[in-house]
Structures are given as C-alpha cells and as structure tokens.
C-alpha positions in Angstrom: 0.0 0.0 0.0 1.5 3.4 -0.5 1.5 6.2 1.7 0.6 9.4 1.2 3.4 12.3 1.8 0.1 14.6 2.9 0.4 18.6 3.7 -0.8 19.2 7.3 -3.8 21.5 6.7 -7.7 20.7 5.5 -8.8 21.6 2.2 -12.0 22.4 1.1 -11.7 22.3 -3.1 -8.7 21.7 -5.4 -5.9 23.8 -4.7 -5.2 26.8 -6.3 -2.7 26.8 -8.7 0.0 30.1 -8.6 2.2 31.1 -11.8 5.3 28.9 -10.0 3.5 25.9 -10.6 4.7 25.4 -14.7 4.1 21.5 -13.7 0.6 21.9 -13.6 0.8 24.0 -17.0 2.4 21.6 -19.1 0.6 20.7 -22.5 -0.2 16.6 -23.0 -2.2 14.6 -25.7 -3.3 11.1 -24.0 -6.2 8.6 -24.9 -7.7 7.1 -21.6 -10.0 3.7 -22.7 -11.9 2.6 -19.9 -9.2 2.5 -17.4 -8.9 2.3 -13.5 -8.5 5.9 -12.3 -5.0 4.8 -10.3 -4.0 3.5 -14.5 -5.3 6.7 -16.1 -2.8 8.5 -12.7 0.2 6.7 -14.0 -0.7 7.2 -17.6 -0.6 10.8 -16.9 2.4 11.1 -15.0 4.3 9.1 -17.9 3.5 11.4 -20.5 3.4 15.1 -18.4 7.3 13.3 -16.9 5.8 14.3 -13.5 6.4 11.9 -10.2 3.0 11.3 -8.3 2.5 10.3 -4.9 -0.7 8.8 -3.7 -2.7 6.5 -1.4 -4.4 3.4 -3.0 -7.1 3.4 -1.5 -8.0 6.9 -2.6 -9.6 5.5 -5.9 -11.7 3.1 -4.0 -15.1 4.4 -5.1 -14.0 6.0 -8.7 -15.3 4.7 -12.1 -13.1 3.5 -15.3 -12.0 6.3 -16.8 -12.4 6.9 -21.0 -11.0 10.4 -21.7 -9.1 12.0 -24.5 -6.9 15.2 -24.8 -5.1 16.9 -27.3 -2.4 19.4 -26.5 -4.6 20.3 -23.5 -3.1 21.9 -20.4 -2.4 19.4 -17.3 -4.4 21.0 -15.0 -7.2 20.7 -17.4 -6.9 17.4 -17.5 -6.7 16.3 -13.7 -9.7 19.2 -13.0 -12.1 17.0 -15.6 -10.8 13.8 -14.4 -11.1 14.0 -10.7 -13.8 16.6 -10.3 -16.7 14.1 -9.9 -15.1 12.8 -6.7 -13.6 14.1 -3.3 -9.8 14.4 -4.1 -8.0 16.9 -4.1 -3.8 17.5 -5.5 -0.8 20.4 -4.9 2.4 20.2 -6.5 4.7 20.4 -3.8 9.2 19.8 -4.5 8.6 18.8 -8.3 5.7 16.0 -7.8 2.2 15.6 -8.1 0.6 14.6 -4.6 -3.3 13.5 -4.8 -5.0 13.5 -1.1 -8.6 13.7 -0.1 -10.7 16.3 0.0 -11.5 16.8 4.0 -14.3 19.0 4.6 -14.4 19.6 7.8 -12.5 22.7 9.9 -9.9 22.1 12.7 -8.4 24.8 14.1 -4.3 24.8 13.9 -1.5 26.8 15.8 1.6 27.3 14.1 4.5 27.4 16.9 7.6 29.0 15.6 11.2 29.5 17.4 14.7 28.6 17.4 17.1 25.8 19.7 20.2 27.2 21.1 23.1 25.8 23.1 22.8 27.0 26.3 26.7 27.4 27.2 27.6 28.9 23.6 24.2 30.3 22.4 25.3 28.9 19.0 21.6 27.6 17.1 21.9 23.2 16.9 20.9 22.7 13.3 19.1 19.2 12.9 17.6 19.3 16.5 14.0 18.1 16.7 11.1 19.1 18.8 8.4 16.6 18.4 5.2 15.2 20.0 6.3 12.9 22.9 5.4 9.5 22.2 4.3 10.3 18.7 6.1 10.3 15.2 4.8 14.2 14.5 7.5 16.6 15.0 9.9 18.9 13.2 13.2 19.1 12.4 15.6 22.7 13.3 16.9 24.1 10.0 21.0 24.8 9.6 20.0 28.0 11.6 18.3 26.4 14.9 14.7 27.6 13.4 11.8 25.4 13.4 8.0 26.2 12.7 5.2 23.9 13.7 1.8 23.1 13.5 -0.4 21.7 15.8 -4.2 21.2 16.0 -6.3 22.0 18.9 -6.4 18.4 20.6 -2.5 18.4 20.1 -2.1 21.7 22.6 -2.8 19.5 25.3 0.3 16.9 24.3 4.1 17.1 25.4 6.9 18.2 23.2 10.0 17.0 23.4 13.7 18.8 22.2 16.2 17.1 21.6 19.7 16.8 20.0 22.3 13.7 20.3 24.8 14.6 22.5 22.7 17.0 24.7 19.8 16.6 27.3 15.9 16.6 26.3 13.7 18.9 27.7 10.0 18.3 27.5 7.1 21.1 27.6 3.5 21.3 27.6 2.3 22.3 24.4 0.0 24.6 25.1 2.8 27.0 27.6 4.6 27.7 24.2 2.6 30.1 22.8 3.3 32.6 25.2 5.7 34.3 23.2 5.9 34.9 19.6 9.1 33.8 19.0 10.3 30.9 21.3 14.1 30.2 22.2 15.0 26.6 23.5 17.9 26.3 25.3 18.8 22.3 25.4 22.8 21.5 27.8 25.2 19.8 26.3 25.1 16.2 28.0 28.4 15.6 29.9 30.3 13.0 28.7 30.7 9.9 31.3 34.0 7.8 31.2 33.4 4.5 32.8 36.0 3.7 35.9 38.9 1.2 35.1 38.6 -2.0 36.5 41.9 -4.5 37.1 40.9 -7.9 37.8 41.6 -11.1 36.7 38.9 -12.2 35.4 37.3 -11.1 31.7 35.2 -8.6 31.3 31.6 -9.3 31.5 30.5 -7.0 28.8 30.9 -8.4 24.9 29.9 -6.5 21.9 29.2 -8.4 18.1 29.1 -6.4 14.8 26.2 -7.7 13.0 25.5 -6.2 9.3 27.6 -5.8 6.9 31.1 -4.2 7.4 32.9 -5.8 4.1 36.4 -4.5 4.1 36.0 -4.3 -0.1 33.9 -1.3 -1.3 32.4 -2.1 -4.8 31.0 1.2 -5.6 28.3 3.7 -3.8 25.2 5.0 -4.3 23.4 8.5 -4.2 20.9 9.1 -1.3 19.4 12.0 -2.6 17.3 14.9 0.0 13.8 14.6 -0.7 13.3 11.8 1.6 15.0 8.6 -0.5 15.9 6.1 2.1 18.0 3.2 2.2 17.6 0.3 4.7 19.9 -3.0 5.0 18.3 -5.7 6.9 20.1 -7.4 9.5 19.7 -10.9 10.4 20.0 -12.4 13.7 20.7 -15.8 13.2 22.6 -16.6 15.8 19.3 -15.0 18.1 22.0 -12.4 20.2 20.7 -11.7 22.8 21.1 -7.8 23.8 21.0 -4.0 22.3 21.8 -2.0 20.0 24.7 -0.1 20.7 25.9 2.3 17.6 24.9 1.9 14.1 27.4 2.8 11.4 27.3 3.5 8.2 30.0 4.2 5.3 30.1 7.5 3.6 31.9 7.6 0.2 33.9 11.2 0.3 32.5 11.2 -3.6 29.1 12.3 -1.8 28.4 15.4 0.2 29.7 14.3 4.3 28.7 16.9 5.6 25.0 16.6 4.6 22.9 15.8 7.4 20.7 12.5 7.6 18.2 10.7 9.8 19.0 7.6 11.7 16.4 4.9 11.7 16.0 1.6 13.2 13.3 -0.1 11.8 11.6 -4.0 12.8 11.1 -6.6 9.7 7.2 -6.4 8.7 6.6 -10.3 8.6 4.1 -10.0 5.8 6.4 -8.5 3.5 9.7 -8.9 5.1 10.4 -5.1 4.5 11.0 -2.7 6.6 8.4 -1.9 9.4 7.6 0.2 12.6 10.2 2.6 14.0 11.9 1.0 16.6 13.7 4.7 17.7 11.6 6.4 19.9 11.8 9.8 18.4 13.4 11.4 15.0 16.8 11.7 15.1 19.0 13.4 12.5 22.6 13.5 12.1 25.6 15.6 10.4 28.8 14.0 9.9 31.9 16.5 10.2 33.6 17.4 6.5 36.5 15.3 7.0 34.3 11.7 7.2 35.5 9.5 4.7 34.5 5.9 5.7 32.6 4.6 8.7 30.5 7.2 11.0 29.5 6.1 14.0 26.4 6.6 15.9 26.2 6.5 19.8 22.2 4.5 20.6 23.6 3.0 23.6 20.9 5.6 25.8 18.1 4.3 24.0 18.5 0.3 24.9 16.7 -1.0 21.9 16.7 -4.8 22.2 17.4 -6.8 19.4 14.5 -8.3 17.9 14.7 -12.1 17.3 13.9 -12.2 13.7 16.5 -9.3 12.8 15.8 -5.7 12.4 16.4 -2.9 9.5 19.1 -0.1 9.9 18.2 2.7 7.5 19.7 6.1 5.9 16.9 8.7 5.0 17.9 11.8 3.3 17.2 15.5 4.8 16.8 18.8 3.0 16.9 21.3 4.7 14.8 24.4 5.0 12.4 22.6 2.8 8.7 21.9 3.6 8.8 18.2 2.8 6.7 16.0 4.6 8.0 12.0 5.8 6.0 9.6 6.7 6.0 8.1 10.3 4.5 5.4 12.6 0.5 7.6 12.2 1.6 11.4 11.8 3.9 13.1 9.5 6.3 15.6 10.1 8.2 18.4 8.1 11.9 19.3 7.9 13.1 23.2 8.6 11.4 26.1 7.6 10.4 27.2 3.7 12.8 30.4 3.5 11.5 33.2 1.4 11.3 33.3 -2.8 13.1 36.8 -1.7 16.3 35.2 -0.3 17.0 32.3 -2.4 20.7 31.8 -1.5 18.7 30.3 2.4 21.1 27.1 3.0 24.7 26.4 3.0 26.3 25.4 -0.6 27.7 22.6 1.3 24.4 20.7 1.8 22.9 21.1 -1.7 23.0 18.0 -2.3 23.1 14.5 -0.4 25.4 11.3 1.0 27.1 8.7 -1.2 26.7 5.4 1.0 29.0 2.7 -0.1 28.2 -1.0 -1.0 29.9 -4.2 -1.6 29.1 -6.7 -3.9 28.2 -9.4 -2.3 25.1 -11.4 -3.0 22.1 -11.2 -1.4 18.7 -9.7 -0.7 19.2 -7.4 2.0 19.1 -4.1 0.4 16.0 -2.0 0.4 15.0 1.1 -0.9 12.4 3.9 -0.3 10.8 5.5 -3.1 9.4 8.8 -4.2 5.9 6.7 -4.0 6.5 5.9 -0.6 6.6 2.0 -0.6 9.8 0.1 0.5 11.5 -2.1 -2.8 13.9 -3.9 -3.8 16.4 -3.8 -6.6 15.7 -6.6 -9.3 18.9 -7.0 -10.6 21.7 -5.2 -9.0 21.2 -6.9 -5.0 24.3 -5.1 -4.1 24.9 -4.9 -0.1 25.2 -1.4 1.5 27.4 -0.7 4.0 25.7 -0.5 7.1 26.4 -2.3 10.1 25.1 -2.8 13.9 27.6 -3.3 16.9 25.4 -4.7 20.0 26.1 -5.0 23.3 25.3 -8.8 24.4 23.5 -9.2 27.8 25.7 -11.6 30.2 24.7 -13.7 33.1 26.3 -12.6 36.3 
C-alpha cells in the first residue's frame, strides 16, 4: 500500500494553482479507454514526466475512466478527471501529490522558534522538537529555526527537544505560545568515562558487529534529499541476545559528508519482510563533520533497543533542509526546517545542496532495500548489491 506524503492542513476544493507551478501547465495529448482511475494517474504522470504520490485506497469508489486530450493543459486534465469525486492534488518539491478532500475545519497553531546551546548560544541545526510518544514533529533548519503546526487536541500533548549529544527537555504544548518567538535552550550532556577495573577475570561486557562491514567497497550509491531512504536488513541468526549499541554506516567522500541525515531503526514487517515500525523512539538526524570518509558512527547506547529475534532494519533517509517536505511516520507526519523566502533564495549552505554517497559491496544477497518517491519500501531486481551498514550490539551476560 502506498502512503501518502500529505500537507498538514484541510482543504476544502482543489488547490489553487499560482504562476510557479509550470508542472501543472504543461501541454499533454493522451487517450484514456476505460481504465482504472489509479492506471489513467500513471498514464498521466508518464506522459506530463511528472512523479506522483498517492494512497491506493484513494480510488476506491472512482469509475473506469475513457477520456481524450489533445495538447490540452495538465491542469485541465486532472480538473475533468477528478472533479466528480472528493480528491483533491498540490504540487509540492517537483511531484504531483493527490489527497482527499476533508471538509471539515480544525483549528491549527503554528508554533515558531529557534534551539540554542545553552553554554555557547550557538543555534543546533538538525535538533528536533516533536510530540512525545508520537512520530509528529519537526526538524531545526541549519540555523536552529523550526516552525510547527499543531491542532487543537495536540495543545494539550508534550513536546519533546532534543539533540544527540545533549539533554531533552519536555514542555506542555500549550505553555509555548506565550511568546511569539520561542528560544530553546537544550545543555550539552556531559560526557561519562566508565571507571577502570583491574581484575583477573574477563570482562563481562561483549559486543558483536552484526551487518555488513565488508572490508571491499564495490561502488556507492546517491541518497538524494527529498526523503529517498535506504535500509539493510540485519539478520540475527545466531538469536543475540542484547541492544543496540551504535549503528554505522560508510560515507563515500564522492558524496556530500557533511549533509545531514536521519538515523532509523526499523523492525522486519513479517508479511512483507520489508522494513516496518520505528523502533527509535523519536526522530533523530545526524551531520557527519567534513572530514568523514569511511565509517560514521552513531552513539544508541541511551536508548537500549533490544534486538528483535527475527532481525531488524538499519536505515539512511535523506534531509533537506529548509524545505517543507513532509516524511512519513509510525500515524503522523512531520516536516523538515522552515520554507525560507522566494526573496532570499541563497537560504542554506552550498555545502548541503545536495546528499550522501553510502558505499556497498558486492556481495550477494537480498538485503538491500530502498524507499521511493511513492513511498513503498522495494527492492532492486537486478543489482542486489549490499550497503554498507552495520550494527555493533552490546550482548546481555549472566552474572
């Protein structure tokens, strides 16, 4: 089933369309012969060269469609062909998105602000302040600025900020909106070193790398930042028993390092052995420093995620910054930065313009998986390359 990638907001009608949106003025000729209205989508999207993104479900109730156009204008076209039923489209980072029409008002708050360090008052780019317990939330621009939008019932929820390498801090939603432009201070979490211990004996506490960790690179591949995930799936076989420790994953220096990514950690959907439910308890987004070439490492040791028994997915999802683009999650979604203005185009660093280059080996297999711009997890048919993304887990001993 796909997912839709849905704008937070109700709609009444079919969007407005403003002069930006040349997608939706593109000229097609087409001949539609009595064909499901998901078909007739695709059909469309082929010949206007457009990506669509939709729910299947959404044409549950609509008719075969017969319609023909010549040289008529896309908008045109999707008006006629959807207008006898409740759904509704945008254009929205060069793809068509079809949702449905909702017809009822809730009222919405838009929460805007900024998270600082509280020692340097430096902004922490890639910070996230999200509903606690939920997968809604948003993710701080390179700037420490975040905007969000919440619905009445959601005033009365916790938010949580937080950063890796620094401590949360959780608020009532509703005591936010006291001031018009909120400043979140989060303190840097002090680093622990365990004591040294001289005995005799050997230490109780083992670690295994599970994943793969191939010492020969055959190549890498482009995660773009529109959301494009990769995932290897990680088998555990030998049924270890303990968490997850750090995740790691190797960046090819031909890619961008320094652009920022999220970290997930996904369990295996038996039905269709692809990646499933979040097994991270909130969004967490990374940036490696501009001199990575190789592994990076990331610390999950604080949030003791056991190791399922039938394996688990480790995944790479791309982040663009300052970009409205909405991911999906466990029941919510959740947007990334803040849409600068048309005024100031030059809003992000050059350095982050584009995304990561995650290597692979090639060694056989089926464990790859990918993430498309439909929003359905696939696999490769042909090229079942392994990515390079490993697990190190911290085995649970008897004392």
């Amino acid at each position: 089933m796909r997912i839709i990638a849905i704008i937070v907001g109700f709609w009444i009608g079919i969007i407005s369309v403003g002069a930006q949106n040349t997608i939706l003025e593109k000229r097609i000729s087409l001949a539609l012969d009595n064909l499901s209205m998901e078909e007739a989508i695709e059909t469309i999207a082929e010949k206007a060269d457009i990506h669509v993104s939709y729910s299947s479900d959404l044409f549950a109730d609509c008719a075969p469609v017969t319609l023909h156009a010549q040289d008529q204008l896309l908008i045109n076209i999707l008006n006629k062909l959807i207008a006898p039923y409740k759904i509704a489209y945008t254009v929205h980072a060069g793809q068509l998105i079809l949702f449905p029409k909702r017809t009822m008002v809730i009222r919405e708050y838009t929460l805007k602000g900024s998270i600082y360090d509280e020692q340097t008052r430096q902004p922490i780019s890639y910070a996230t302040l999200q509903i606690k317990e939920k997968s809604k939330g948003v993710v701080t621009d390179h700037r420490g600025f975040f905007e969000l939008t919440l619905t009445g019932t959601e005033l009365a929820d916790s938010l949580t900020a937080s950063h890796l390498g620094y401590e949360r801090r959780t608020f009532l939603a509703e005591t936010l909106f006291e001031e018009s432009e909120l400043i979140i201070n989060l303190k840097e979490k002090p680093v622990s070193i365990a004591p040294v211990v001289i005995a005799g004996k050997k230490s109780r506490h083992k670690h295994q790398s599970l994943g793969n960790r191939g010492r020969l690179t055959g190549g890498s591949i482009y995660l773009d930042t529109h959301g494009q995930q990769i995932a290897l799936y990680i088998d555990n076989k030998k049924q270890v028993n303990g968490y997850i420790r750090k995740v790691s994953y190797y960046l090819s220096d031909k890619g961008n390092v320094e652009a920022p990514f999220r970290v997930r950690v996904l369990e295996k959907d038996t039905l269709h052995q692809s990646p499933g439910k979040d097994l991270l308890p909130e969004i967490l987004v990374v940036q490696p420093p501009q001199d990575t070439d190789g592994w990076f490492d990331v610390d999950l040791s604080e949030y003791r995620i056991n190791v399922p028994s039938d394996g688990f997915f480790v995944a790479m999802q791309g982040v663009f910054p300052n970009d409205y683009s909405f991911y999906a999650g466990d029941s919510d979604f959740f947007e990334i930065g803040k849409r600068p203005s048309r005024k100031n185009a030059d809003y992000s660093p050059k350095s982050i313009h584009y995304g990561q280059r995650i290597g692979y080996s090639d060694k056989k297999g089926r464990d790859t998986w990918h993430y498309s711009l439909s929003h359905q997890w696939f696999q490769m048919e042909r090229h079942n390359y392994s990515v390079k993304i490993s697990a190190e887990i911290n085995i649970y001993t008897k004392k």
